[in-house]
C-alpha positions, 0 to 999 in steps of 0.5 A: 086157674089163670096165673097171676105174677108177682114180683118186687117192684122196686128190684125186680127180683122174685118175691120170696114169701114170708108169713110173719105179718099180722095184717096183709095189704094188698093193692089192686091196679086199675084199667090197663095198669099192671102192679108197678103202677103203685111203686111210688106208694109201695116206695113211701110204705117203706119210708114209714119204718115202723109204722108198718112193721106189721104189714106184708105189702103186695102188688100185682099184674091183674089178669089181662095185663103185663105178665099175668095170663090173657084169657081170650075172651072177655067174657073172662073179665069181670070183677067178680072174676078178678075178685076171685083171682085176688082171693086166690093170690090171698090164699097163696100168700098164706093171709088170713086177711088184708087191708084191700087197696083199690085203684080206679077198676081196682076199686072196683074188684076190691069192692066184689072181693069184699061181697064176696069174703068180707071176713078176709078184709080187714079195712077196704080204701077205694080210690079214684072209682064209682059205683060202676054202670052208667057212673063208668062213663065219664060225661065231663067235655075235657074227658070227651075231647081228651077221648076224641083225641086218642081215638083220632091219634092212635089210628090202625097203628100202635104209637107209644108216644101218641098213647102216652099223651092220651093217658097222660091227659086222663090220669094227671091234671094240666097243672101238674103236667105243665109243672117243671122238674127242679132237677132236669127243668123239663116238664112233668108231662115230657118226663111222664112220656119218656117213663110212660114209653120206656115202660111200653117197650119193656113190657110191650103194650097191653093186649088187645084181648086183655084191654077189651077184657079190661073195658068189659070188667068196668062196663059190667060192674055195678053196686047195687043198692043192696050191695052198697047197704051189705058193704056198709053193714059189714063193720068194716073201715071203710074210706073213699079217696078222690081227686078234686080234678078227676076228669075219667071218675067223677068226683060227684059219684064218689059222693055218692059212694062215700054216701052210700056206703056210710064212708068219709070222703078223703078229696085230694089235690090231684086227678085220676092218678092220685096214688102217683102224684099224691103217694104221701097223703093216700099212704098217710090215710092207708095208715090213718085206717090201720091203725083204726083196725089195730085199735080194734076198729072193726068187725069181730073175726069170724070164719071166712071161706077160701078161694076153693069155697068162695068161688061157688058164690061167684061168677069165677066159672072160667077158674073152675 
């Protein structure tokens, strides 16, 4: 199986594994982002001490991205594929079940992850994501001309800077980019391309082969019908977080989502990035759907299957 690297985002540091926890809560990144991407959740996680004693917290790089491994075809990126990885890494961990956070493409694998194992998850939260297929487009003409723009910008060669401001104008909202820091008084959206180019050169950008990877996990999901009914039927804590300005996955297929599945809709003052600049409300629901599960909101345990058994019903076939 293709690696999947794992350490501490807050130190950098190995992650040394304990054991001990009751529940594990393991967060999905989307396109392009690898596992740092929800450090400032990770950072309010800690905030809440006891509120999350019980808890063993993961983050990581999905394949494709940052240190994980790059399968050169595409055809090795689905997610179902990615959703195999991270009931791989479940099994590593020793965790019997986790709450399974999802972001943007995350979402999406979170949501295979739990057609594949509903009996490893103890709660799904989707954010920021759709139903996949036709819904992955986004229509919307402030995403179209933000997309003309970076295809215009970026040309033969790979500018980190020109990249920050695409992705800046499709992960945040123009008002809080053009928000001023209280500290430094410079913009939101300067400081953003500083990190955002910081981040390139430690890290490198991400691949040819693991974006095309990447694009063609987002293009082939779908949930079906049935499947959006089997996820709903599940007994499962189901929630669904948007962004009221979420120009790249539009609020509208959330909706149907949120409908479909039979799940609240939580909307937030933000846009694509909403782990990021809404930290504190997407913990406090993460939080809110816990508890729901410790109060014995959810499914009765049952036999769940590990990797070795569950990647026969996928299309894991480049893990076999």
């Amino acid at each position: 199986m293709y690696g999947i690297f794992m350490q501490c985002i807050l130190c950098g540091c190995q992650l040394a594994l304990s054991h001990h926890s009751t529940y594990g809560l393991c967060q999905y990144a989307g396109f392009g982002a690898g596992g740092a991407a929800w450090l400032p959740t990770v950072k309010e996680l800690f905030l809440r001490g006891d509120k999350v004693a019980d808890l063993e917290v993961t983050v990581f790089d999905n394949r494709g991205i940052g240190h994980s491994s790059c399968p050169s075809s595409k055809i090795h990126y689905t997610t179902d594929i990615m959703a195999a990885d991270a009931l791989a890494l479940m099994d590593h961990l020793g965790w019997r079940k986790a709450h399974v956070v999802g972001h943007s493409m995350g979402a999406m694998i979170a949501s295979r992850l739990t057609l594949l194992a509903p009996g490893r998850v103890a709660s799904l939260t989707l954010i920021s994501t759709t139903g996949g297929g036709r819904e992955a487009i986004p229509l919307n003409p402030r995403a179209l001309l933000v997309g003309l723009k970076g295809a215009f910008s970026r040309g033969r060669t790979f500018d980190p800077v020109k990249r920050a401001e695409v992705d800046l104008a499709f992960h945040f909202s123009p008002k809080l980019l053009k928000t001023r820091d209280p500290v430094t008084g410079r913009s939101v959206r300067d400081l953003l391309v500083d990190e955002y180019v910081a981040t390139s050169k430690e890290n490198g950008p991400q691949s040819r082969e693991g974006e095309e990877g990447h694009l063609n996990a987002v293009m082939t999901h779908k949930l079906t019908a049935s499947e959006r009914q089997r996820l709903g039927a599940f007994g499962i804590p189901i929630k669904v977080i948007h962004g009221s300005e979420d120009i790249l996955a539009e609020l509208r297929h959330a909706r149907r989502l949120a409908r479909d599945l039979g799940a609240p809709l939580v909307v937030v003052d933000g846009a694509h990035f909403i782990p990021r600049d809404c930290a504190h409300q997407i913990v406090d629901e993460l939080l809110n759907t816990v508890e729901i599960v410790r109060q014995g909101g959810t499914h009765a345990d049952a036999v769940y299957p590990t990797f070795e058994e569950a990647k026969c019903f996928s299309s894991c076939f480049c893990c076999a």
